[in-house]
C-alpha positions in Angstrom: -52.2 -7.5 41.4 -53.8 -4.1 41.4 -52.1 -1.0 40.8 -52.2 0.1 44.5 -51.1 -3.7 45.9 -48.4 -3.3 42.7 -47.1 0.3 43.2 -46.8 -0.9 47.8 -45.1 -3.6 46.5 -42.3 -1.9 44.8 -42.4 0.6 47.5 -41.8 -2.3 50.2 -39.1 -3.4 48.2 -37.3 -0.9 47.7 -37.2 0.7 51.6 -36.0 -3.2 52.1 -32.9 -2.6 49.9 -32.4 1.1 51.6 -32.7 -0.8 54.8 -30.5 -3.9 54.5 -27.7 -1.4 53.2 -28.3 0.7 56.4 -27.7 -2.6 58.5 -25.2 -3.1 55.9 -26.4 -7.1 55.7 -24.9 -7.2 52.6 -26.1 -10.9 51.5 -29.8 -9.4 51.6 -28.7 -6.0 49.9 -27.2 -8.5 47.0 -30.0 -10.7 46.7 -32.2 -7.4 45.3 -29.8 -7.3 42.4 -30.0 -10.3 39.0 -26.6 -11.3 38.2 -26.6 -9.2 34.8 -27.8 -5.9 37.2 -26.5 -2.7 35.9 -25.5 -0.1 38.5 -24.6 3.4 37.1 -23.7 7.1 38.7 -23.6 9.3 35.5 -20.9 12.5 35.9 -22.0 15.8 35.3 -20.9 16.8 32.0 -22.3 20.5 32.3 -24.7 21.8 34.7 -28.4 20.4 34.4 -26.5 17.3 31.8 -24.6 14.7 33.0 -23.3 11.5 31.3 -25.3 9.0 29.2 -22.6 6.1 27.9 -20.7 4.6 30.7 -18.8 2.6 28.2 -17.7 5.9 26.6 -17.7 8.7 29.0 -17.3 9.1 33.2 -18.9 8.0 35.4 -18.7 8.3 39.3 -20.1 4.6 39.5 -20.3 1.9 37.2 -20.8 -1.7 37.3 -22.0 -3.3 34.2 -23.4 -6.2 36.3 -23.9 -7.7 40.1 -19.9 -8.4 39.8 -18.9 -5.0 40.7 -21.3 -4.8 43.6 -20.1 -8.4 44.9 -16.4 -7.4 44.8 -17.2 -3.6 46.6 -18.8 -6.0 49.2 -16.2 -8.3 49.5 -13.6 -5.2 49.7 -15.4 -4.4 53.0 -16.0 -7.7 54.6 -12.3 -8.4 54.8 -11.1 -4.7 55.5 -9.2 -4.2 52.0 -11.2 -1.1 51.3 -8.9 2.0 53.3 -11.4 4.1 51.8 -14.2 2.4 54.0 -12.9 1.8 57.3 -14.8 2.8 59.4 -17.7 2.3 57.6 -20.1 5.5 57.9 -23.7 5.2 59.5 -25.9 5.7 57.1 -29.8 6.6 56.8 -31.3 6.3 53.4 -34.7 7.6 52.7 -36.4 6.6 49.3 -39.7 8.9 48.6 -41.7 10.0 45.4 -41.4 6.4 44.3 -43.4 6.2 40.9 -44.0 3.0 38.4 -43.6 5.0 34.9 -44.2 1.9 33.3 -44.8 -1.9 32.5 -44.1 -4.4 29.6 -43.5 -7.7 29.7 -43.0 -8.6 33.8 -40.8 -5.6 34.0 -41.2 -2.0 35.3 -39.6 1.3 34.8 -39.5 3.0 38.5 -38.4 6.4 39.7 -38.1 7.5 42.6 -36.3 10.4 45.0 -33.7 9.9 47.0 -31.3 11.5 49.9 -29.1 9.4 52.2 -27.5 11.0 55.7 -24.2 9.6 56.5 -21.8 10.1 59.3 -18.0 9.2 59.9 -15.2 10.0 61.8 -17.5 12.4 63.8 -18.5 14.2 60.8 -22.2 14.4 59.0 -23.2 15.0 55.3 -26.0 14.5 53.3 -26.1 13.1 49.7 -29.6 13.4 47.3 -30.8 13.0 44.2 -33.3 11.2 41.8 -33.0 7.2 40.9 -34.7 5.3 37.7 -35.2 1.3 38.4 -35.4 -1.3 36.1 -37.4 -4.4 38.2 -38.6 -7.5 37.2 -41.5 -9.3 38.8 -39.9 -12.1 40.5 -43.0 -14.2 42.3 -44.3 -11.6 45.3 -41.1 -9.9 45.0 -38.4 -7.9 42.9 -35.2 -8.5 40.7 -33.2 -5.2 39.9 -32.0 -5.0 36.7 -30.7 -1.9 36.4 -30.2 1.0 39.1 -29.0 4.4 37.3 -28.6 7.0 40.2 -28.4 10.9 39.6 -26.9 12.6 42.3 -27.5 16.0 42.1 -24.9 17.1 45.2 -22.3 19.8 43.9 -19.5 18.9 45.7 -18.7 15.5 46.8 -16.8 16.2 49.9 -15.7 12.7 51.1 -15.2 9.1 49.7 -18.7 8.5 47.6 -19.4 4.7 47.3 -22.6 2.3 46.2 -24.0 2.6 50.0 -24.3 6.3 49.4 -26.9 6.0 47.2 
């Protein structure tokens, strides 16, 4: 694959996640993700640093694998998530989407982010930068690891994995 047919790829694959969580069709959303799939939302710990050890310090988001996305999902699908009901309408846009590197079958992608919501009549925006972890899996992607900077101030509602 050449680096243009490599870097649409990636790009195709990742405005197919953004999408199936805007549909919220949450088996496809899942299927993006390998079982052992990290997904983490650093904290802020000062003003241009946030977070590095999930395991040691907070986080808004962490799920050390596909587990934590799977139960989020299941929360919602049978209505046990207060928090999330009504789910919002969301519109994610992914853009500046850049492959920073390749070894071995798997790439180091960036790539900027925002993501307009709207519930219970209200609208908001969330934004901010994302670093992927993917491995080549046939003509497609596996995510191994999805670390999300949000780089909102204030977090004026409930923030959750479809945010971002």
């Amino acid at each position: 694959m050449s680096a243009i047919e490599l870097q649409h790829a990636v790009e195709q694959f990742l405005y197919d996640q953004a999408d199936w969580c805007d549909r919220q069709q949450w088996d496809e959303y899942l299927a993006c993700f390998d079982p052992s799939a990290v997904f983490h939302v650093p904290q802020w710990d000062s003003e241009h640093v946030a977070t590095t050890d999930p395991k040691r310090e907070m986080s808004m988001i962490y799920y050390a694998n596909r587990g934590g996305l799977e139960d989020r999902i299941f929360r919602l699908r049978t209505g046990k998530s207060a928090a999330s009901h009504p789910m919002p309408r969301t519109l994610h846009q992914i853009n500046n989407v850049r492959i920073r590197s390749q070894a071995q079958g798997v790439l180091q992608v960036g790539a900027k982010w925002s993501t307009h919501y709207t519930r219970h009549g209200q609208a908001d925006c969330y934004f901010g930068e994302v670093s992927y972890e993917l491995r080549q899996s046939g003509a497609s992607f596996s995510i191994l690891r999805k670390h999300v900077l949000l780089l909102n101030d204030r977090i004026n509602a409930v923030l959750d994995f479809y945010h971002l």
